[in-house]
C-alpha positions as CSV (number, residue, x, y, z in Angstrom):
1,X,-2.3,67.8,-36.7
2,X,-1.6,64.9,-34.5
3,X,-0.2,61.5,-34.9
4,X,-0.9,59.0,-31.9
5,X,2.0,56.4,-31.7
6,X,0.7,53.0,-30.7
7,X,3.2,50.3,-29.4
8,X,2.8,46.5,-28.3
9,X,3.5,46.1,-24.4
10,X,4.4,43.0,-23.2
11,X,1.7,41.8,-20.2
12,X,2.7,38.3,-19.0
13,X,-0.2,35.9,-16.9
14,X,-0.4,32.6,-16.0
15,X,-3.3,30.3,-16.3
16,X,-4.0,26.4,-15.2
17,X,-4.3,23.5,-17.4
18,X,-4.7,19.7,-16.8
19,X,-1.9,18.3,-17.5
20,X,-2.0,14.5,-16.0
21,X,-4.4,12.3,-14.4
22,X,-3.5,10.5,-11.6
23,X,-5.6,7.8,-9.8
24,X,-4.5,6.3,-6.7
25,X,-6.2,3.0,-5.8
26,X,-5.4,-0.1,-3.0
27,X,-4.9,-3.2,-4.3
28,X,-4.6,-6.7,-2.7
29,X,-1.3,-8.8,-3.0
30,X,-1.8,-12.7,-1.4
31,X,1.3,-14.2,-0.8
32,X,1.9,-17.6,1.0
33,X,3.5,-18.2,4.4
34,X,4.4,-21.4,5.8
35,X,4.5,-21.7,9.2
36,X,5.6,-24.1,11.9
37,X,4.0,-24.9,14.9
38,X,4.3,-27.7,17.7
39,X,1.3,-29.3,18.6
40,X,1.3,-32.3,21.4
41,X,-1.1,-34.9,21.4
42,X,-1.4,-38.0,24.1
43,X,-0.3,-41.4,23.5
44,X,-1.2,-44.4,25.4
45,X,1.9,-45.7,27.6
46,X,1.9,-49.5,28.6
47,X,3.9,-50.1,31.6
48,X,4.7,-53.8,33.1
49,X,6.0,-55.0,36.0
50,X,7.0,-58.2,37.0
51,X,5.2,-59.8,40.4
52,X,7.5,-62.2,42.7
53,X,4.9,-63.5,44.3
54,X,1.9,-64.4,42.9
55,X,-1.5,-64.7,45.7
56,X,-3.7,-67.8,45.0
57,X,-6.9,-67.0,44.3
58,X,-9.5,-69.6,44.1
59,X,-12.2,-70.1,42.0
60,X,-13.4,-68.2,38.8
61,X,-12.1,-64.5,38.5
62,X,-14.8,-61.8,38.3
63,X,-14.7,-60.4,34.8
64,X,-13.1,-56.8,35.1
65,X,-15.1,-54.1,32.7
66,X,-12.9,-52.7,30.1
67,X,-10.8,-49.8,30.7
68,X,-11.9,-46.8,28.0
69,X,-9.5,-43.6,27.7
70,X,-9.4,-40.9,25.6
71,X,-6.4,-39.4,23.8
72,X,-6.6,-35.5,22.6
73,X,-4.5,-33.7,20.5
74,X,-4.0,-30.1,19.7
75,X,-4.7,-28.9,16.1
76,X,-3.9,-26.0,14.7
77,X,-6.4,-23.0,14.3
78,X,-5.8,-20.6,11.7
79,X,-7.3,-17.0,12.5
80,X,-6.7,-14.1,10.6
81,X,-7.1,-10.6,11.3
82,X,-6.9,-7.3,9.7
83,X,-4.4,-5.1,11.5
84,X,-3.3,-1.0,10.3
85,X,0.4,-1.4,9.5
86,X,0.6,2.4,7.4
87,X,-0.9,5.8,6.6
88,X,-0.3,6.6,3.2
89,X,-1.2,10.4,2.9
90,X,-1.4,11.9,-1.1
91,X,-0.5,15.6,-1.1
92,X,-0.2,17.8,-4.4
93,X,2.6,20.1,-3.8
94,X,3.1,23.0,-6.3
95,X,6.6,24.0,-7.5
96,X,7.6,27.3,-8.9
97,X,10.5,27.3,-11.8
98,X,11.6,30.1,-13.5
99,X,11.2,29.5,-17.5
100,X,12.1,32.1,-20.4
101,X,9.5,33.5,-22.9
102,X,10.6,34.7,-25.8
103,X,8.4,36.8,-27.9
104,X,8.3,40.2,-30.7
105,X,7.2,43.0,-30.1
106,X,6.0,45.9,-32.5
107,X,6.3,49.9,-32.2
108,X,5.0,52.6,-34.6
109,X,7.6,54.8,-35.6
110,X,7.1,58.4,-37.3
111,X,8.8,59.7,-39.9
112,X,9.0,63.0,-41.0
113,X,10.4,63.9,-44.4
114,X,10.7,67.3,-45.1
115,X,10.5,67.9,-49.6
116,X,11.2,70.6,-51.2
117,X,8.4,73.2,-52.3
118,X,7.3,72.3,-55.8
119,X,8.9,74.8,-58.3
């Protein structure tokens, strides 16, 4: 007669599971700057002199035409431009730990129990 022992082996995989979500998005933050600039602009200048000697002239003076200038100024012009100021790269990186499973295992045993002949 035979007897065939079985016992439980312990066989030990690993298998993936989703364990977070992650999103990774840009956002836009606006901020205010103030900034000061120097701009020129023209301004008329008056300068007199006195004569010392004054010519006669005789009769009526010729009407001169009037004099027109014009005065500029600089204003400031606000331009704006995108510029790349940093690569942001996302990588997953996997990390091994060591962790310990505990578990039970089972094992047949056979007994043999030898009785005395019945009388």
């Amino acid at each position: 007669m035979d007897i065939t022992r079985s016992e439980e082996e312990l066989r030990l995989t690993s298998a993936w599971r989703p364990v977070e979500r992650v999103r990774v998005r840009k956002r836009i933050v606006t901020e205010q700057r103030v900034v000061t600039v120097e701009l020129r602009r023209e301004e008329l200048v008056i300068e007199r002199e006195p004569l010392d000697e004054v010519p006669a002239v005789p009769g009526d003076l010729p009407v001169p035409e009037p004099l027109v200038l014009t005065l500029s100024e600089e204003q400031a012009v606000i331009t704006k431009v995108v510029v790349p100021v940093e690569r942001v790269r996302v990588v997953v990186d996997r990390v091994t730990e060591e962790h310990v499973v505990r578990t039970t295992l089972q094992s047949e045993q056979v007994d043999v129990v030898q009785e005395p002949p019945p009388a």
